[in-house]
C-alpha positions, 0 to 999 in steps of 0.5 A: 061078097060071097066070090070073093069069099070063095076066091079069098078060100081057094088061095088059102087052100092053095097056099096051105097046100103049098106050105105043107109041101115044102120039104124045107120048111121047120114044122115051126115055120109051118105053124107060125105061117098057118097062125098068121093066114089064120088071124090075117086071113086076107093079109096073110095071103099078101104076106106068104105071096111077097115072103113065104118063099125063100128064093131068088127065081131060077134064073138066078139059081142057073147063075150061081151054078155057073159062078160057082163052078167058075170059081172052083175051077179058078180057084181050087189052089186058093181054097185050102188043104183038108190035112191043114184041119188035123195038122193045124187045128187043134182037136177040140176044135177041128169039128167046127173047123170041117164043118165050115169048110163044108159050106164053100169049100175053104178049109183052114190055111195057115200064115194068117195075121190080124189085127183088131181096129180100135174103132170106127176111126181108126178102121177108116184110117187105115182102110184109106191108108191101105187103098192110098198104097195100093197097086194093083187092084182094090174089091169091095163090097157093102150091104151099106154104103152112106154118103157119110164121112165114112162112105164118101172117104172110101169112095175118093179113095177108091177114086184116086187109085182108080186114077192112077191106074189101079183096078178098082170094083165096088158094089153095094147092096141095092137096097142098103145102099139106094140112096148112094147108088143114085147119088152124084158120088156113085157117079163120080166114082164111076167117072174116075174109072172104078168099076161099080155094080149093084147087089141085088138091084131093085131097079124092077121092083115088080119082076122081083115081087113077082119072081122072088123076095125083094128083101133078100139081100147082100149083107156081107161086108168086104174090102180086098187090097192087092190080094194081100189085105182083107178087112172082116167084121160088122162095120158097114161103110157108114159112121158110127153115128149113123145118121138114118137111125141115129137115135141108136148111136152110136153102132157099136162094130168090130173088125179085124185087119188081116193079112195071108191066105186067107186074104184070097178066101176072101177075095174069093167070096167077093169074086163070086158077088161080082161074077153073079152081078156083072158076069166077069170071070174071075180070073180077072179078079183073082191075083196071087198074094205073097206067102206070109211065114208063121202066123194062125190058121183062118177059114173064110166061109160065105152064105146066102140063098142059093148056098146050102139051107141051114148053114150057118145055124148048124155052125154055131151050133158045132162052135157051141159044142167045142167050147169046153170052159167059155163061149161068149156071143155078141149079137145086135139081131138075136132070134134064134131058131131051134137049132142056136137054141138047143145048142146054146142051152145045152153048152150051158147046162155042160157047165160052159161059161156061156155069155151072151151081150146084146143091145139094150134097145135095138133099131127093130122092135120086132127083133127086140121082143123076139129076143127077150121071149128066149130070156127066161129058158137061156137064165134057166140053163145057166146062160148069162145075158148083158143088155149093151147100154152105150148104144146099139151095140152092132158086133157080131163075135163068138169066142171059144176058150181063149183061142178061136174066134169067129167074126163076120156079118153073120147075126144070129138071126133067121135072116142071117140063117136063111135070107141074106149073103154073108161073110166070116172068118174063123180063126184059131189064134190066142193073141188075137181071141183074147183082144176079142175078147178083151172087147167083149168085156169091155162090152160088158163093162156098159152093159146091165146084167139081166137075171131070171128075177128081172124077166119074172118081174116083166108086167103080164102083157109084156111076157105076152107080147115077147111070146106072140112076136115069138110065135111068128119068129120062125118067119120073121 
């Protein structure tokens, strides 16, 4: 007993002394570590052990230097002009628009159109319909991909291009998508000719414990037709009903059809997904697109753990501090960290309309809780909160002052920020903010308001609970 005292004492010492030598962990993440190998002393060990540590081994950071050198020099002519931000952007938001174009590199480039898909119906018809008029090559990638109706009317029409000699790529994630990558669909699709890879594969569960995180994930979610045609938003390929949580259903989604420049940006971001799974250079992947005259101006942006650390919380937080009249945010995942929190209290308390719509019950308790510990403070700032009823409610949108929208993959949660690979696009464009818009309200036409009575009235236990879980939401 008392060796394995002193062993279980050395790696909490060690691991502590790891903790506080990391200069990019947040002095929340340090303390909430510390709380959880404090009160799990010799679970906590095993935990910090399989996710302490954000990385996917240094082999893979080799990797995504090389892909991402390819892809600049491949790609520099499709990634935008920096004059396009004070030419095209109007002032009050041309800082978030520079601030997204320094994660990757893609500045804003006009002639863009949209349109936003009715439902999950309607963005599988026209998706099919777009892949049955293809001639030249499809790309897509899925964090999910389901043998469900959805997943399998993708997947042969993915094969009947493929058959008639249309270049055809797609991966799936190789943890949301397992039990397609080992059915007899994936197969098939691979026997018609498309060409398949996995996402982050467990195929050595083992190696990745030992090496890296098996819960780093990709969960972007893109679809490129002929270089011309590009699909973005929070629904998977997977029904609404989805049927693996399907006491939640319906999963509320949204995406936006769009075509022009932008299209490649986001043809871009799947080039380097494949380049990192496959090792293909991108100039196979990479095919011009015809020029679109007039339209908005858009700006893909990409994510994930071997881009830069706090990306993605630093841009809502810049969107938060453009808004000048309404800032309106639907989230399924919401725990924020400092950075989301201070901004959204802040635009609120500047006298912004900020509105938050999120689902009243959601798949992870554990999120679920998290996201109720920050009710209160978001009330007192001026904050207004809606509890999505009619399912989960799965949209990820942000709206500014009826005239730039940003949609995508991108929860505003620590995964999000911090573990997995994501997709969005930011676009400045009043027609099409507005139907985003028009959507959010009609979220909140099935939601309940939640006021600063309702979370004082929550029982004692309940506040507590919300308030532990929000202890260790740093790491969560």
């Amino acid at each position: 007993m008392s060796f394995l005292l002193i062993c279980h004492t050395i790696v909490v010492v060690a691991l502590t002394l790891r903790i506080l030598l990391r200069d990019d962990l947040s002095p929340p993440a340090r303390l909430a570590w510390f709380v959880v190998l404090i009160l799990l002393p010799f679970v906590g060990s095993v935990i910090y052990f399989l996710f302490g540590e954000v990385s996917l081994g240094r082999k893979a950071h080799a990797i995504q230097l090389t892909v991402h050198d390819e892809i600049y020099r491949s790609g520099a002519s499709l990634m935008g002009d920096p004059v396009t931000i004070e030419a095209q952007i109007a002032p009050q938001f041309q800082p978030v628009a520079a601030y997204a174009a320094s994660i990757n590199g893609f500045q804003p480039v006009m002639g863009n159109a949209a349109q936003l898909m009715a439902d999950a119906a309607d963005t599988r018809a026209r998706m099919v319909a777009d892949i049955d008029a293809a001639t030249d090559h499809v790309n897509a990638i899925y964090y999910i991909w389901l043998a469900d109706h959805t997943g399998i009317e993708l997947a042969e029409a993915l094969i009947r291009a493929a058959e008639r000699g249309v270049t055809c790529r797609a991966m799936a994630d190789g943890l949301g998508s397992r039990a397609l990558i080992g059915s007899g669909l994936w197969q098939r699709m691979k026997d018609a000719g498309v060409h398949l890879a996995v996402a982050l594969p467990l195929n050595r569960p083992i190696l990745t414990l030992l090496t890296s995180r098996i819960d780093l994930r990709n969960h972007r979610k893109i679809t490129v037709i002929d270089g011309a045609i590009t699909y973005c938003g929070s629904r998977n390929s997977a029904d609404a009903e989805y049927l693996p949580k399907a006491k939640y259903a319906p999963w509320v989604d949204i995406m936006l059809r769009l075509t022009g420049p932008v299209v490649l940006q986001n043809q871009l971001l799947f080039a380097s997904d494949w380049m990192r799974a496959t090792g293909e250079p991108p100039e196979t992947i990479l095919r011009p697109a015809p020029p679109m005259p007039g339209g908005f101006a858009a700006q893909a942006m990409g994510h994930g753990p071997t881009e830069r650390r706090g990306s993605t919380p630093q841009l809502f937080a810049t969107a938060m501090g453009c808004a000048r009249q309404s800032l309106t945010i639907s989230t399924p995942y919401f725990v924020p960290d400092a950075t989301v929190l201070e901004a959204l209290c802040a635009t609120a308390h500047r006298g912004v309309e900020v509105t938050l719509i999120l689902p009243a019950r959601n798949d992870s308790w554990i999120v679920a809780a998290a996201s109720r510990s920050y009710y209160r403070r978001l009330l007192e700032a001026g904050c207004v909160i809606h509890e999505y009823q009619g399912g989960l409610l799965h949209a990820k949108t942000l709206t500014m002052d009826d005239a730039v929208s940003l949609i995508g993959s991108s929860n505003l949660d620590l995964r999000s920020f911090d573990l997995n690979y994501e997709n969005n696009i930011l676009l400045q464009d009043a027609d099409i903010t507005q139907a985003v818009r028009a959507r959010q309200k009609d979220y909140i036409t099935q939601s309940t308001p939640i006021t600063t009575a309702d979370v004082a009235a929550w029982p004692y236990y309940i506040r507590i609970w919300h308030n532990v879980i929000a202890t260790i939401g740093p790491i969560l």
